[in-house]
Structure formats: structure tokens, C-alpha cells
PANU-603317 format. One record per residue (C-alpha): z, y, x; residue in one letter. Coordinates in Angstrom, 1 decimal, decimal comma. Example, Ala and Ser with C-alpha at 12.3 -4.5 7.8 and 13.67 -1.06 7.14 Angstrom:
<up:7,8 north:-4,5 east:12,3 rest:a>
<up:7,1 north:-1,1 east:13,7 rest:s>
//
This chain:
<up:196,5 north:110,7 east:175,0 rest:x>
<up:198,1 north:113,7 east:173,8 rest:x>
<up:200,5 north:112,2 east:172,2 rest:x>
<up:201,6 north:110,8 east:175,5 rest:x>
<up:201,8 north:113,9 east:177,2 rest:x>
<up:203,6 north:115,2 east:174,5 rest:x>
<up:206,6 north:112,5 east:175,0 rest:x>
<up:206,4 north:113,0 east:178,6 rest:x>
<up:207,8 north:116,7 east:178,0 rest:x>
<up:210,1 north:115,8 east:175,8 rest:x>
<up:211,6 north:113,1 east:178,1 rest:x>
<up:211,7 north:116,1 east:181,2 rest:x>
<up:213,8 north:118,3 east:178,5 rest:x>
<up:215,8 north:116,4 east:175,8 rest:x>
<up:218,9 north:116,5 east:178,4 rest:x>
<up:218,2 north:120,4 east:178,3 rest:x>
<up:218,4 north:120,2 east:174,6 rest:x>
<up:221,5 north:119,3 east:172,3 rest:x>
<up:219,4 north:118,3 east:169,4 rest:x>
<up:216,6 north:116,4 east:168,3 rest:x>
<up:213,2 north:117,3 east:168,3 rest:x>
<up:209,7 north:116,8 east:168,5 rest:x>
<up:206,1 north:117,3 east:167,7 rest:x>
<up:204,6 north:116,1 east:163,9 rest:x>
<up:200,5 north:116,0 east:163,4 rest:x>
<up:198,5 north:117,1 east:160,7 rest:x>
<up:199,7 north:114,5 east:158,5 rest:x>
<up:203,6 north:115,2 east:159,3 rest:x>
<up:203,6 north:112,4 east:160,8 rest:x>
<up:205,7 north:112,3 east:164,2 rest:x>
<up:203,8 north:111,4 east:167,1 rest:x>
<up:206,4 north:112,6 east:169,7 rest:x>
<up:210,6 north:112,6 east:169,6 rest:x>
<up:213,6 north:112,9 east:171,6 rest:x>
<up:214,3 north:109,9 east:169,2 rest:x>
<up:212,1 north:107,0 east:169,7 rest:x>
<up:213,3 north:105,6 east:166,4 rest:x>
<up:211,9 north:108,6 east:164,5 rest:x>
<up:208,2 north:108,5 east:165,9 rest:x>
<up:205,9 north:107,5 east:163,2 rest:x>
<up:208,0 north:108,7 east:160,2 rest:x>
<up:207,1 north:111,2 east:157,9 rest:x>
<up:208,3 north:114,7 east:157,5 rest:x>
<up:206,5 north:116,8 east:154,7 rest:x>
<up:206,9 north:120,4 east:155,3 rest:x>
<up:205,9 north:122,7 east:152,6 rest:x>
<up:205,7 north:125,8 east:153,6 rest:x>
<up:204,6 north:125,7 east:157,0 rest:x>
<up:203,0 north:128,7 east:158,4 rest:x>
<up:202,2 north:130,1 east:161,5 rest:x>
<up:205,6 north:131,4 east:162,2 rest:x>
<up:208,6 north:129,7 east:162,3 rest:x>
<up:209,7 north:127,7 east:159,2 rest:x>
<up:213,2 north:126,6 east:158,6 rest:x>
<up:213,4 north:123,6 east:155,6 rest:x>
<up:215,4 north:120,9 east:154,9 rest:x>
<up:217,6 north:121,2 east:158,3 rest:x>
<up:214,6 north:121,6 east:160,7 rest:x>
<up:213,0 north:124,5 east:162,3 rest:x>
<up:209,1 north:124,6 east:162,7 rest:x>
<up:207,2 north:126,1 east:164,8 rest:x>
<up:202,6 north:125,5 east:165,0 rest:x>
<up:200,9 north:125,0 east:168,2 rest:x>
<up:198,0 north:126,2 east:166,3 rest:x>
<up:194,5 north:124,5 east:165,6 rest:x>
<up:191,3 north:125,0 east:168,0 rest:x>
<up:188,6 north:122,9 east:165,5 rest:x>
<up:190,8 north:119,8 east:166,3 rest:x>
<up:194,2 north:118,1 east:165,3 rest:x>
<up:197,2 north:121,2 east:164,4 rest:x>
<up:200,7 north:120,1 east:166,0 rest:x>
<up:203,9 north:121,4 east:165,0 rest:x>
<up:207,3 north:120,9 east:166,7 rest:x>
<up:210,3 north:120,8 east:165,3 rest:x>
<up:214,0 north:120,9 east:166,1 rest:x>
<up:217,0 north:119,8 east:163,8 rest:x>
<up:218,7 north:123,1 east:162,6 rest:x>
<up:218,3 north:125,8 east:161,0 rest:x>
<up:220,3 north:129,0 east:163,0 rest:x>
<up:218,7 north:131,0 east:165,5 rest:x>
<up:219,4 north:128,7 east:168,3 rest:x>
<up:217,3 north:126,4 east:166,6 rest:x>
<up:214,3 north:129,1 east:166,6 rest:x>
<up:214,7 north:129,8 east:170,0 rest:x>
<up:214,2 north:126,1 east:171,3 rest:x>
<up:211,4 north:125,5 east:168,5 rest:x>
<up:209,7 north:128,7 east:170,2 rest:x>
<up:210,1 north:127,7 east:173,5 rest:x>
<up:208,9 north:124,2 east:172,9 rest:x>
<up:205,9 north:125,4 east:171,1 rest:x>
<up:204,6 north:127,5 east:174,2 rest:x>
<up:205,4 north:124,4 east:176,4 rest:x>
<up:203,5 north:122,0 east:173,9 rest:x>
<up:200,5 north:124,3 east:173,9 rest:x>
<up:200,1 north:124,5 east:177,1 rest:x>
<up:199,8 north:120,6 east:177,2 rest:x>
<up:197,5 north:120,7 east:174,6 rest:x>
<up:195,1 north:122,7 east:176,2 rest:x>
<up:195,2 north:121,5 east:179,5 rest:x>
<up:194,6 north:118,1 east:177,7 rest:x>
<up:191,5 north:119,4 east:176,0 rest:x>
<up:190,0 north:121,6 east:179,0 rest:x>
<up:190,5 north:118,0 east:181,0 rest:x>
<up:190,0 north:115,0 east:178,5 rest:x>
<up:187,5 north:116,6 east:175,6 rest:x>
<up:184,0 north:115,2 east:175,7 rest:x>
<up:182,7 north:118,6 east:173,6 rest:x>
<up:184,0 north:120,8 east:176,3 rest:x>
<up:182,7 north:117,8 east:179,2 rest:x>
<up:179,1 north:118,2 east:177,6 rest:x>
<up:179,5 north:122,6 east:177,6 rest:x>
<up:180,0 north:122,2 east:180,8 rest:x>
<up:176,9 north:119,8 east:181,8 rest:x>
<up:174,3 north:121,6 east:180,2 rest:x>
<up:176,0 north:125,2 east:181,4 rest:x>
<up:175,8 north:123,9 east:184,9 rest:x>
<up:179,6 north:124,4 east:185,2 rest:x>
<up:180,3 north:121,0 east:186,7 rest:x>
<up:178,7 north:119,8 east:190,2 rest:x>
<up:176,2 north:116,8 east:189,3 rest:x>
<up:178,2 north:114,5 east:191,7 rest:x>
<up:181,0 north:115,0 east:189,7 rest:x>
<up:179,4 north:114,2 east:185,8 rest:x>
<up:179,5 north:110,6 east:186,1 rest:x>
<up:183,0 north:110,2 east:187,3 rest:x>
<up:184,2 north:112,7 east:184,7 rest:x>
<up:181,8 north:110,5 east:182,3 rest:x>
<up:183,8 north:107,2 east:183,0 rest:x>
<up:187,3 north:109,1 east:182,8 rest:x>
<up:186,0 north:109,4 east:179,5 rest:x>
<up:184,9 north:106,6 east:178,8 rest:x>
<up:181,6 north:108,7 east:177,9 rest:x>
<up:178,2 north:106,5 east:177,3 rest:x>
<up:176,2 north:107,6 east:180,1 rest:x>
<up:173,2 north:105,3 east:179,0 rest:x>
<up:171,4 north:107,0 east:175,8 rest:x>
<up:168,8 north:109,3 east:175,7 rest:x>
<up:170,0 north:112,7 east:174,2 rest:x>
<up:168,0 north:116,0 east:173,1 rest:x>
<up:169,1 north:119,7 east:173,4 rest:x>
<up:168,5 north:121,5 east:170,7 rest:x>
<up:169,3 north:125,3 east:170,4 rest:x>
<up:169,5 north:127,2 east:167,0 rest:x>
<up:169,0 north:130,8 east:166,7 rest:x>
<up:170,6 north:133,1 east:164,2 rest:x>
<up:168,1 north:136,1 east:163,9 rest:x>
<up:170,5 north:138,2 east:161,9 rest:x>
<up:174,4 north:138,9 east:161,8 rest:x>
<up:175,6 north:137,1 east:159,0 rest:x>
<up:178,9 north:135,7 east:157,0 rest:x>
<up:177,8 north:132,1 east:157,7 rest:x>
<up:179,1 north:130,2 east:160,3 rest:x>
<up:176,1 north:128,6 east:161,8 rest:x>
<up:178,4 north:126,3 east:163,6 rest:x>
<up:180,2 north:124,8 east:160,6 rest:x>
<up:177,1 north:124,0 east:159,0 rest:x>
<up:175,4 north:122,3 east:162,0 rest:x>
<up:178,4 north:120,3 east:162,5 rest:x>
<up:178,2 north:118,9 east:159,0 rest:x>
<up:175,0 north:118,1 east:159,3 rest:x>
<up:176,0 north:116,3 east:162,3 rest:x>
<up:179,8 north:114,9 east:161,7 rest:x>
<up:179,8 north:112,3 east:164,5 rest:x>
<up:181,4 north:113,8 east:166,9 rest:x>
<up:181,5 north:110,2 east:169,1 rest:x>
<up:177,1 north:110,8 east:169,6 rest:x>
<up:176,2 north:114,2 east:168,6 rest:x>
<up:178,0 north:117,4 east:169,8 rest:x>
<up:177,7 north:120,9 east:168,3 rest:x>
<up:178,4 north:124,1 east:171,5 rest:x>
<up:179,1 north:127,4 east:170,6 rest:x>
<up:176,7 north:129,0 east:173,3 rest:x>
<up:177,5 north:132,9 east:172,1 rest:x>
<up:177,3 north:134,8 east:169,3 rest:x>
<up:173,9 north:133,8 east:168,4 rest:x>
<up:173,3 north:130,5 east:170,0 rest:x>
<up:174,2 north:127,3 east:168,8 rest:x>
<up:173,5 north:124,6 east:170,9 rest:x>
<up:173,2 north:120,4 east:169,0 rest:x>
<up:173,3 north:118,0 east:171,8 rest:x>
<up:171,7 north:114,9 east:169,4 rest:x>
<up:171,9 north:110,9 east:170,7 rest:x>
<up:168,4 north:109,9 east:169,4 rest:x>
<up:166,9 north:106,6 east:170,0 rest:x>
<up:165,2 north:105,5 east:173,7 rest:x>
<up:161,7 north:106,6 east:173,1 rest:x>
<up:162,0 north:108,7 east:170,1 rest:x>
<up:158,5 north:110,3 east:168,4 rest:x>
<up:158,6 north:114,5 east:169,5 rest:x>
<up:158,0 north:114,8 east:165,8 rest:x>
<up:160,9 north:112,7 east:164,5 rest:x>
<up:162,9 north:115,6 east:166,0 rest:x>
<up:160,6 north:118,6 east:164,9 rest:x>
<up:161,4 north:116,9 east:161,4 rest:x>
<up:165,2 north:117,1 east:161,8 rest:x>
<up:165,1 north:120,7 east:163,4 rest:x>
<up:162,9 north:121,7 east:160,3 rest:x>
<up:165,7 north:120,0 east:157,7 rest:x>
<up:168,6 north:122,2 east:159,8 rest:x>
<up:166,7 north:125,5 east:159,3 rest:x>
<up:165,7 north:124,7 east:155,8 rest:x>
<up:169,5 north:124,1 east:154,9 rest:x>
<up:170,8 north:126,9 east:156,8 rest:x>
<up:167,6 north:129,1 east:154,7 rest:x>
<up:167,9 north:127,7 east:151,5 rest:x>
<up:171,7 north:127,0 east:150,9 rest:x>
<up:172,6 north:129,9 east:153,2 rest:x>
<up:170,0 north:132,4 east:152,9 rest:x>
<up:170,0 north:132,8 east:157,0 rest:x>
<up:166,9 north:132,6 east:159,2 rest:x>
<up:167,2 north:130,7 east:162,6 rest:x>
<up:164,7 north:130,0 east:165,2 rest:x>
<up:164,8 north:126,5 east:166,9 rest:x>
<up:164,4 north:125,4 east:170,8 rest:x>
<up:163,7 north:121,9 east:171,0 rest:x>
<up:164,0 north:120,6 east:174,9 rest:x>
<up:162,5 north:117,2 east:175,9 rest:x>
<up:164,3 north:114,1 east:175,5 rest:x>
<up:165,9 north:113,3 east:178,7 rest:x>
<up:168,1 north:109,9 east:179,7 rest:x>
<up:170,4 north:110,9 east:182,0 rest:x>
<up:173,9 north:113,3 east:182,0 rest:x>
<up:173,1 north:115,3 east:184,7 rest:x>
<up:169,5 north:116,0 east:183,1 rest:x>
<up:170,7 north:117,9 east:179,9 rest:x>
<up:171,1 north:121,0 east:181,9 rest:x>
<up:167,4 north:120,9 east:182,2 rest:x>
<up:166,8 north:120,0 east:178,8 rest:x>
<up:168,9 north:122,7 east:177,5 rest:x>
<up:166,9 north:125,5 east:180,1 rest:x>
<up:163,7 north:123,8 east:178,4 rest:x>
<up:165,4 north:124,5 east:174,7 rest:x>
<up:165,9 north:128,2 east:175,7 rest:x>
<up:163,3 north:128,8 east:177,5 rest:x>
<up:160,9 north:127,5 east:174,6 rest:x>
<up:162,6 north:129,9 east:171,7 rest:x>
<up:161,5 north:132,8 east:174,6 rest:x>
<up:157,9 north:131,6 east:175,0 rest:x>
<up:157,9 north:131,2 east:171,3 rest:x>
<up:159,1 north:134,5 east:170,4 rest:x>
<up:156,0 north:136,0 east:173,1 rest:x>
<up:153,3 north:133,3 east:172,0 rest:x>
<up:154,3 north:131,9 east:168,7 rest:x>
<up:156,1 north:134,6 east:166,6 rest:x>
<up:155,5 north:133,0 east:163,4 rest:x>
<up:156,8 north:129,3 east:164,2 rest:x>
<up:160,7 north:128,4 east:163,3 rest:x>
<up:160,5 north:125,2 east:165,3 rest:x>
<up:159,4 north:125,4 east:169,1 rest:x>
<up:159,2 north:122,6 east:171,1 rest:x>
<up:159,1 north:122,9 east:174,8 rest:x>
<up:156,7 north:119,7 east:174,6 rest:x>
<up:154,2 north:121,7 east:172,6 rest:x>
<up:154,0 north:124,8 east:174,7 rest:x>
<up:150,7 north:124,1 east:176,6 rest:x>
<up:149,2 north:126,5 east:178,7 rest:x>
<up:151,5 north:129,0 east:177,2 rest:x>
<up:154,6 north:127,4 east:179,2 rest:x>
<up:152,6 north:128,1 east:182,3 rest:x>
<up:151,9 north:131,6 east:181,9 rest:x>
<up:155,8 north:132,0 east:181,8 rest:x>
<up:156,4 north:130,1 east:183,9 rest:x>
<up:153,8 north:132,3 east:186,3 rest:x>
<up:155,1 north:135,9 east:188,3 rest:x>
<up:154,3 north:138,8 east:187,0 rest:x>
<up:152,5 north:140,1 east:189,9 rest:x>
<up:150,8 north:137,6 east:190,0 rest:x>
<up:149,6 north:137,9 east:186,0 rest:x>
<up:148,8 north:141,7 east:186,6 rest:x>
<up:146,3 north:140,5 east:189,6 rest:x>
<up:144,6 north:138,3 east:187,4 rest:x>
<up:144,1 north:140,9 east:184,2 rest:x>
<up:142,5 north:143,2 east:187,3 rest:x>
<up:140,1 north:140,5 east:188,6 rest:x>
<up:138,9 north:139,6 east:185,2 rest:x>
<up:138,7 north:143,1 east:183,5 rest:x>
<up:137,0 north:144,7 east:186,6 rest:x>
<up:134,8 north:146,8 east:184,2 rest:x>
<up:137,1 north:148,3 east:182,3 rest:x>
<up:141,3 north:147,8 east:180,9 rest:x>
<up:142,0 north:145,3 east:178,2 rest:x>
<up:143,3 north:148,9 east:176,3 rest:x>
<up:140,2 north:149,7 east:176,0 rest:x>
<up:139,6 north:147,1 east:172,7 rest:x>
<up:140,5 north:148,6 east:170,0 rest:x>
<up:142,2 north:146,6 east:167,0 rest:x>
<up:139,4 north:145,8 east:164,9 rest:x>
<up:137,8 north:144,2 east:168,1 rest:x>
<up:141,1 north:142,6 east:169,0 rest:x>
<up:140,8 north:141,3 east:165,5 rest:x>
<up:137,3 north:139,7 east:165,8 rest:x>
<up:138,2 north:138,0 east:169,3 rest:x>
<up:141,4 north:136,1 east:167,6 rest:x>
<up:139,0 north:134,8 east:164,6 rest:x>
<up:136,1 north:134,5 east:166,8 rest:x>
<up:138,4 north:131,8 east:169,0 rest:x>
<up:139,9 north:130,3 east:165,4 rest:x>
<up:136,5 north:129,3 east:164,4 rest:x>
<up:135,6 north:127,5 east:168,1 rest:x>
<up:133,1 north:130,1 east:169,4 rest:x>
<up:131,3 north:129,5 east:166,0 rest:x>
<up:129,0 north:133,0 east:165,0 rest:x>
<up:127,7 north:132,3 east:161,7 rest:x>
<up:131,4 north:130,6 east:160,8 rest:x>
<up:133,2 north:133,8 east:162,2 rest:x>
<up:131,1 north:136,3 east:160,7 rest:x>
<up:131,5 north:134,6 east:157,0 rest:x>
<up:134,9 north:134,2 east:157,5 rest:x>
<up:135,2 north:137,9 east:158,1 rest:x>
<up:132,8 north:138,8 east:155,3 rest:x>
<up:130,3 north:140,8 east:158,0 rest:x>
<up:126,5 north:139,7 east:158,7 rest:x>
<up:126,0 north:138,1 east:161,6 rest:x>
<up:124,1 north:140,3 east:163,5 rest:x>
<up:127,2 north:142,8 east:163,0 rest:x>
<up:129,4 north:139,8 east:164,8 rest:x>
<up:126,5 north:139,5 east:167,5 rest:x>
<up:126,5 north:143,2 east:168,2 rest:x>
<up:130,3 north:143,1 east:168,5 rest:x>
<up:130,1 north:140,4 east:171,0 rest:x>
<up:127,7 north:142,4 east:172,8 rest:x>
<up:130,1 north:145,4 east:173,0 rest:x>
<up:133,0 north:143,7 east:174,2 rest:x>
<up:130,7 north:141,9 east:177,1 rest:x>
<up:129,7 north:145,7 east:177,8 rest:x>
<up:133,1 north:146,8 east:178,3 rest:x>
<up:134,7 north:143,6 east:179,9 rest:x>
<up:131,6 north:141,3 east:181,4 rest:x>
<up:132,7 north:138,5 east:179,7 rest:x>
<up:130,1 north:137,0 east:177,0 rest:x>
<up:132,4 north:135,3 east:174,9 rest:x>
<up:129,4 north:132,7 east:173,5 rest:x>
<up:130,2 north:131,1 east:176,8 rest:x>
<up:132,7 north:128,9 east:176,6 rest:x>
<up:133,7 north:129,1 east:180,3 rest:x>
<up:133,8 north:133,1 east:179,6 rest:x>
<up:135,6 north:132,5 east:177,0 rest:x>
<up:138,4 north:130,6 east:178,5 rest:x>
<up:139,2 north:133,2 east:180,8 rest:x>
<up:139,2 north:136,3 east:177,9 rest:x>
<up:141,9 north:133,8 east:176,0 rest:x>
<up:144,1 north:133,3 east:179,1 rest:x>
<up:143,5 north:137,2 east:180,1 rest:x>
<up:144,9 north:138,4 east:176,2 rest:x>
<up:147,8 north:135,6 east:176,5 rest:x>
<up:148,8 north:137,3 east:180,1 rest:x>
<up:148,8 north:140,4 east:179,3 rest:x>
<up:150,8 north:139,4 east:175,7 rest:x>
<up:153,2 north:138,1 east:177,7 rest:x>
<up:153,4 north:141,1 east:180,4 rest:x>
<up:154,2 north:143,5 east:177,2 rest:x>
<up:156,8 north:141,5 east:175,8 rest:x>
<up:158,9 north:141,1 east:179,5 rest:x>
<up:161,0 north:138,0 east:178,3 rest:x>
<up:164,2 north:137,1 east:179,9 rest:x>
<up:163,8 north:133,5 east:182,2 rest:x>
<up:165,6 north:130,8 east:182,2 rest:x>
//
């Protein structure tokens, strides 16, 4: 398609022009001419840079590369004239170039979906100017760097993921990598945990980086990866409140942490006052904080906790008696209980103040 807008240039200037020229790919290969005849013939250059290149009677100019196919133009000649019109051609070709790619490239179609950049009535008829497959399940998956580093988490997503017909690699910012993956209709959750855990352990062990992974749900339509990616981001955020030891987070997996989030604030600090009407949940020191968390690992279970703790059990008993003193909730009870969990959750995730998505 490019290629065609290329020739269409050159057919609006080659009377402007009194000499041949044209665009070569790649492969110096010419894929556009003032001379019909010469498209498709080869024209090695070997020394082409970024400037202009004069060799063997031509003058070369790049349009550059932007992680697709590099074109060059050249014109026959080798004075200054020749320079001139090689510049100017290469400013016009670029231009083509990019308005080609902002218009016809399915990467930049997809950024735009799951950024919300593009109305929703307007996806599918984009999708069949691009002759895009509108009928596959897909997953957003957001990858996390957690520290500046010399790797390119981009590069080594994409070769993990080379099709770039199915599965399309975003540059989100500097941190932020977002995999938009074709997976297959119905797809095991845990199929993709699997392949989110084999791109941080590549990116870890060949590139000694550390990423965190969002996993949003598996959705079927176009217009629907905006939510999945939202679902991505907003899980790496509940992660990094709830689950600060996991790599992979998967919005599916959330549980009742994914509704706190999703809860207002004011309406979280209402609930910590109606449950700790005795006395403020600052008032537990660490040790006790400490015994709750165990306490709740061990299901409520007294004589597990306390030998998993290495204290006697009436030691466990009396702590449980302190903290029902200071909060009124006896924590033996499992409806009590359930209300202390939720209650240390909320207020986690009051401190922590994440950004929403």
C-alpha cells in the first residue's frame, strides 16, 4: 500500500524533475520509479547512511526506520542538484509514510482501541479497512519494569511474540509495555498465568530485570480491549496494595480485594469507624498485627497458630482476648473475624492511596 502511494508522488512530480528517481526498500529493491521499467530491480548501495550518499551515479537519501520497513530515495546524479531533489523527495516520501502508518497500521489501530483514542462506532469500520479479524478472543496483558534498565523490554516481548498478524506488542510509556495476545475461544485463566510467568522469567533470568504482570480478562470483542486493558492496569495497582509479593496478577483472581478498590474512600474510612468503635486500628501494635495475619493463615485454628508461632496456647488465647478488649471483635468467631480481615484490607488500602483506572 505504501508502495502505491509512493508511485502516486512520483507520478504528481517526475514532470518537475529532469531525472530519474525513486524509492528502494530494505532489500534495494525498487518499489517506486519515475521509470516503470526499473521497479523491481536491484540497486545495492554500500555505504548508505543516514545522510545523503552519492555512489555509482545516484544520490541517496533514508526516510528513516520507525520498527518497520527503511526506504530510501534516490535520484540519478551525483552534483548538488541531485542532493537537493533527493532531499526534497525524502521529506515528501516521509510524510507519505507516516500518514500511511498513522492510517493503515494495525499496531497503532490496536493503541488506539485499548487507549480509548477511537470512538467505538468507529473500531469496526476501521477493523474492515484493515482487513482486521474482528472475531477472536484476545487478552491484555501489561508488563511492568520495576527498575530503569539497559534492556529494552519491548524488544524482548516482541520476540517472544514475532507474529505481528495475531499478537501486538504497545509501548504504553516508559515503564509499561502492553501484549495484546490472540489466545484460543475459551482459554484456561491459568494457560495465560503460565505464559505471563515464562515472559518475566526470560526477561529475569536472561536479562536480570524484574517486571510485574497485569493480566486483564479474556474478552471477544474490539471495542472490549479498552476494558480489558483498564482490568490489566488496574490489577498490577491492587496487586502492588494487596499482593506485594506476586509477579503475575490477574484481574480474575482479585476477589474481594478488587472490591475494596473498587470502593470510595469515604466510604472505607466509615466502615474502619463503625467497626473499630472501641478504639483505632493504630492501636495494634506489630507483634499483634503479626499474630492476626498467622491466626487467619491457619483458619481460625488456636492450637495450629500457636505452634506455628512457637508460643503456648494460652499465650495465643490471651492475645485474642486483648485484641477483642481493644477492638470488640472476638476473632474465634468466624463472622467477627470476617469483618477484622476486611477492616485490615481497607485500611491497607487507604494507606497505600493507589491511582484508579
Amino acid at each position: 500500500m505504501a508502495n502505491r502511494l509512493f508511485q502516486g508522488v512520483i507520478h504528481q512530480m517526475k514532470d518537475c524533475i529532469d531525472r530519474p528517481f525513486g524509492v528502494i526498500d530494505e532489500n534495494f529493491t525498487v518499489t517506486a520509479s519515475s521509470e516503470l521499467g526499473k521497479i523491481g530491480e536491484t540497486i545495492p548501495v554500500f555505504n548508505l547512511t543516514n545522510e545523503l550518499c552519492v555512489e555509482g551515479g545516484y544520490t541517496y537519501k533514508t526516510l528513516g526506520s520507525n520498527q518497520g520497513t527503511s526506504y530510501t530515495v534516490f535520484v540519478e546524479g551525483e552534483d548538488v542538484l541531485a542532493g537537493k531533489y533527493a532531499s526534497i523527495l525524502a521529506v515528501a516520501f516521509a510524510n507519505v509514510k507516516f500518514y500511511y502508518d498513522e492510517k493503515y497500521d494495525r499496531g497503532n489501530f490496536i493503541k488506539n482501541i485499548i487507549l480509548d483514542n477511537i470512538l467505538p462506532g468507529d473500531i469496526y469500520i476501521k477493523a474492515r479497512e484493515l482487513y482486521f479479524n474482528s472475531d477472536v478472543s484476545r487478552t491484555v496483558i501489561i508488563i511492568r519494569s520495576l527498575e530503569a534498565n539497559d534492556v529494552s523490554i519491548y524488544d524482548v516481548v516482541q520476540n517472544l511474540f514475532p507474529d505481528k498478524a495475531k499478537d501486538f506488542v504497545i509501548s504504553i510509556n516508559e515503564t509499561d509495555i502492553a501484549l495484546v495476545k490472540e489466545t484460543a475461544q475459551g482459554i484456561d485463566p491459568k494457560t495465560i498465568e503460565k505464559m505471563a510467568s515464562t515472559i518475566a522469567d526470560t526477561i529475569s533470568g536472561e536479562f536480570y530485570a524484574h517486571v510485574v504482570i497485569g493480566i486483564g480478562t479474556t474478552v471477544s470483542s474490539l471495542k472490549d480491549l479498552a476494558r480489558s486493558f483498564k482490568e490489566a492496569q488496574a490489577a498490577l495497582e491492587v496487586g502492588k496494595v494487596f499482593d506485594t509479593e506476586k509477579t503475575i496478577v490477574s484481574y480474575d483472581n482479585l476477589g474481594i480485594a478488587r472490591l475494596i478498590y473498587q470502593l470510595p474512600t469515604t466510604l472505607c474510612e466509615t466502615f474502619l469507624k463503625e467497626v473499630f468503635k472501641r478504639g483505632s486500628i493504630e492501636s495494634l501494635d506489630q507483634e499483634t498485627l503479626f499474630t492476626i495475619q498467622r491466626f487467619f493463615e491457619n483458619n481460625l485454628n488456636v492450637s495450629e497458630t500457636s505452634r506455628k508461632l512457637f508460643v503456648h496456647r494460652n499465650t495465643l488465647v490471651y492475645r485474642l482476648e486483648k485484641i477483642k478488649k481493644i477492638t470488640g471483635l472476638d476473632l474465634r468467631e468466624f463472622d467477627h473475624a470476617i469483618i477484622f480481615k476486611i477492616a485490615l484490607m481497607v485500611n491497607k488500602y487507604l494507606r497505600s492511596n493507589p491511582v484508579k483506572y
